[in-house]
C-alpha positions as CSV (number, residue, x, y, z in Angstrom):
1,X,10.6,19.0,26.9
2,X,12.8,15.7,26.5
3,X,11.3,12.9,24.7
4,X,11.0,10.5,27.9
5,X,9.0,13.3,30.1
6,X,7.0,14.3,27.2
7,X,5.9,10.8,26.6
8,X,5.0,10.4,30.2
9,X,3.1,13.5,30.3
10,X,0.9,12.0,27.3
11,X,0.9,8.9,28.6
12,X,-0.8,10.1,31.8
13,X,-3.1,12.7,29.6
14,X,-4.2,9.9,27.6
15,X,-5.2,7.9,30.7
16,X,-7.0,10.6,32.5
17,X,-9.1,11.3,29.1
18,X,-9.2,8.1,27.1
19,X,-12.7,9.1,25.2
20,X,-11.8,12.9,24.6
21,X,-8.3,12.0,23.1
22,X,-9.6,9.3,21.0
23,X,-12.6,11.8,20.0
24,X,-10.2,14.5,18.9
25,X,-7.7,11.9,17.3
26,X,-10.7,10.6,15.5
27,X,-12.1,13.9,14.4
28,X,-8.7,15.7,13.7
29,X,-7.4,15.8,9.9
30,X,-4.3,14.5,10.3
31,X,-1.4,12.6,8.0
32,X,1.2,10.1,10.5
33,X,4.8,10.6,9.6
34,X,5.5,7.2,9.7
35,X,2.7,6.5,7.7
36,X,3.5,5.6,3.9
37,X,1.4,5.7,1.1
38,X,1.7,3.1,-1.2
39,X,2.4,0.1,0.9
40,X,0.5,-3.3,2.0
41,X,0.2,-3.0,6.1
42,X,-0.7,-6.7,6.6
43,X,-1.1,-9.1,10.0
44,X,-1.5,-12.4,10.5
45,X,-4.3,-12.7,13.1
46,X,-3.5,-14.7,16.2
47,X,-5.8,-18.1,15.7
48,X,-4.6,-18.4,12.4
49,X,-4.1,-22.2,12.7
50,X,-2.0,-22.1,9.9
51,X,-5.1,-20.9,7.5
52,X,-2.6,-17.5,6.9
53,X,-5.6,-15.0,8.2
54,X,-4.6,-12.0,8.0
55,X,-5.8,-8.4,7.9
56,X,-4.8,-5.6,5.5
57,X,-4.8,-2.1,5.2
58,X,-3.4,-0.1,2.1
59,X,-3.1,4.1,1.4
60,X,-3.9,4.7,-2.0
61,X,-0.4,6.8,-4.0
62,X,-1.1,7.7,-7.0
63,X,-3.7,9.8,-8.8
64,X,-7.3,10.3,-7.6
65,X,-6.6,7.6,-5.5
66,X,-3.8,8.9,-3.5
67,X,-5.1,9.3,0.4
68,X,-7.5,6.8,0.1
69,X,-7.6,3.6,2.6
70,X,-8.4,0.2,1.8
71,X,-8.8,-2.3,4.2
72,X,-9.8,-5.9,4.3
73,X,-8.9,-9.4,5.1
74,X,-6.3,-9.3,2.4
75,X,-5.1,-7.1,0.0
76,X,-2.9,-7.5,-3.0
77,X,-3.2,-6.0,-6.8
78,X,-5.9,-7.5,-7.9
79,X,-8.1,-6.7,-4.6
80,X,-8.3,-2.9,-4.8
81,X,-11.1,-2.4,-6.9
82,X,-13.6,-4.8,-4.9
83,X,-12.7,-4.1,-1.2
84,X,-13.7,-1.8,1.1
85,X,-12.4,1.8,0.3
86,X,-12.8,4.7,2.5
87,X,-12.2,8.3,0.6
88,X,-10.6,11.6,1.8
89,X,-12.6,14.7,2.1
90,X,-11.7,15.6,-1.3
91,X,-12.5,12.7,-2.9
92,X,-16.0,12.9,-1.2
93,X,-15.6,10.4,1.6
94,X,-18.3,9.8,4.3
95,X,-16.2,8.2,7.1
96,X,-13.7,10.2,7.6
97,X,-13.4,8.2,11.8
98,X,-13.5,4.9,9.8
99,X,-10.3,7.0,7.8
100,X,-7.9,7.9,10.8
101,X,-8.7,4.5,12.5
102,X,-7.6,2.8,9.5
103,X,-4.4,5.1,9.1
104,X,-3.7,3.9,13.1
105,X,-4.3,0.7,12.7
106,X,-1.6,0.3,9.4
107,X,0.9,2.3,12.0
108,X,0.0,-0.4,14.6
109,X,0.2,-3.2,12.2
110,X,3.6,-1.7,11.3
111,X,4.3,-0.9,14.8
112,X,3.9,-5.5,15.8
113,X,5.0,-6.3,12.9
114,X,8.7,-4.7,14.0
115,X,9.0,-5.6,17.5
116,X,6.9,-8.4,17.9
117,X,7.3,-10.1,14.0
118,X,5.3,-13.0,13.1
119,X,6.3,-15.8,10.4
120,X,4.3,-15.0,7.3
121,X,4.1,-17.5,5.1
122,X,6.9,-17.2,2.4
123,X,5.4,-17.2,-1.3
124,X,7.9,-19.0,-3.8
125,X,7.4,-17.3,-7.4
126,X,9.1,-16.7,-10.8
127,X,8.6,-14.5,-13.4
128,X,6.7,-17.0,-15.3
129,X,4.5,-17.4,-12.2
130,X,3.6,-13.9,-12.5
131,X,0.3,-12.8,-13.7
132,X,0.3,-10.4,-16.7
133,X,-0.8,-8.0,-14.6
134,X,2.5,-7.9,-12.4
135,X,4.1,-8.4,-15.3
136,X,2.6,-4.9,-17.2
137,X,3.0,-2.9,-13.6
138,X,7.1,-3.9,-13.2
139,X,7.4,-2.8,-17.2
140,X,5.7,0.4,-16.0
141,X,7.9,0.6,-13.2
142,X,10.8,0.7,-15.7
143,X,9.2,2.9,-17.8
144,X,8.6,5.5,-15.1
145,X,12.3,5.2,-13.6
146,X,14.1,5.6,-17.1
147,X,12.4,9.3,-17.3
148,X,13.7,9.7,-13.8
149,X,17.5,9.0,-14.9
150,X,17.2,10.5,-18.1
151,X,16.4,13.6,-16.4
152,X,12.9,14.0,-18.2
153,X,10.0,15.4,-16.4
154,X,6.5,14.5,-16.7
155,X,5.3,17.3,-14.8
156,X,1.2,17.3,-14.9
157,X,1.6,16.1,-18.9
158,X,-0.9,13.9,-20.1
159,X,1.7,11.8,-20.4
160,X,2.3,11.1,-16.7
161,X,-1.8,11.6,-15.7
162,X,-1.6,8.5,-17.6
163,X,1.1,6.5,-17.1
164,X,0.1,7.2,-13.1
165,X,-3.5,6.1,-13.7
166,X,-1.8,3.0,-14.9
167,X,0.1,2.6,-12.2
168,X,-2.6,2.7,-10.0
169,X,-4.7,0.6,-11.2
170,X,-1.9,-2.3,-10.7
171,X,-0.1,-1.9,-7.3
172,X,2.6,-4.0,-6.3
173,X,1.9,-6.6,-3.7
174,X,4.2,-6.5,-0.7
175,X,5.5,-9.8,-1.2
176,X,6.8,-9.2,-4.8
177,X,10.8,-7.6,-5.1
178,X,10.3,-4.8,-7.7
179,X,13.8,-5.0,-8.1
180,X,14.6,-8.7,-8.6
181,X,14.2,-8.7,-12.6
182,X,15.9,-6.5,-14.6
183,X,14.3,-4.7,-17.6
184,X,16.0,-7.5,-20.4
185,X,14.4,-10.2,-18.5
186,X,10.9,-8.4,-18.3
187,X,11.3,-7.7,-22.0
188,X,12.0,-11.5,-23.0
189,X,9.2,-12.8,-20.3
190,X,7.0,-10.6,-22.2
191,X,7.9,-11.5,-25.6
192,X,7.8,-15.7,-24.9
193,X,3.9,-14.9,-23.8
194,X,3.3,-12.8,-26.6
195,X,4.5,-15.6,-28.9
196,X,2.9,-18.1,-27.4
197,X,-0.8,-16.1,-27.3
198,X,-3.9,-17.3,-29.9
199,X,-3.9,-14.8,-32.1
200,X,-7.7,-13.2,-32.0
């Protein structure tokens, strides 16, 4: 069947059953291909009045974490570990609806945000505006994609059960360009704030 009829076909299922399609959607175990794990799925809500509301929803990536939504008004690196965090099966969740509507919503947030964008607020930063934080997670970064060119493999080492925990533990806000420093300038950043640390 051609993409155009088959999406009139489902268009026209979905209207003639609205609660059963939404029932089996919701109780279906499912994974969106355009979903992607790892990344901020934020919207600016539509009386925002210039405050910058917004809602958020973020698929955990890495570790035990990985498959996990989080969702609140706003999520960034240091917001994970104190927002509201619905589990996979696996990882002994209890809502698994509250899951898929969540993974929907990030596709529709996605979905607006490409055809119909809205001006979010531009953050200005340096490297020296940077927590430590985003500091230690883009040194990590490095870390992990010098093993990648240098051909070695972590495989399920303790090695890499650790350097992912660390990694999850400090995701990368959407705003931030993980590519805009390069490792000498990460290096020196990290050096002038070691320098200029009390010693304890």
């Amino acid at each position: 069947m051609k993409p155009k009829k088959r999406a009139t076909t489902l268009a026209k299922v979905i209207h003639d059953h609205e609660d059963e399609v939404i029932g089996i959607l919701l109780n279906s175990l499912f994974w969106p291909k355009t979903l992607k794990a790892g990344k901020f799925y934020t919207r600016r809500s539509d009386d925002d009045d210039g405050l910058g509301n917004t809602i958020s929803v973020f698929v955990g990536d890495m570790g035990s974490r990985a498959g996990d939504v989080f969702f609140d008004s706003h999520l960034d690196e240091h917001s994970l570990s104190t927002t509201h965090c619905f589990r996979t099966g696996f990882g002994g969740g209890s809502s698994p609806r509250v899951r898929n509507a969540l993974m929907v919503l990030a596709i529709a947030i996605d979905l607006d945000n490409e055809t119909r964008p809205m001006r979010m607020p531009e953050r200005e930063y340096s490297l020296e505006s940077l927590s430590d934080a985003l500091l230690a997670r883009l040194l990590l970064r490095q870390l992990w994609q010098s093993h990648d060119l240098g051909g070695t493999s972590y495989g399920r080492s303790l090695d890499n059960r650790m350097l992912e925990a660390a990694i999850e533990l400090l995701p990368l806000p959407e705003w931030l360009d993980a590519d805009r420093f390069s490792l000498q300038e990460l290096l020196r950043e990290k050096e002038t704030r070691l320098a200029t640390k009390p010693s304890i």
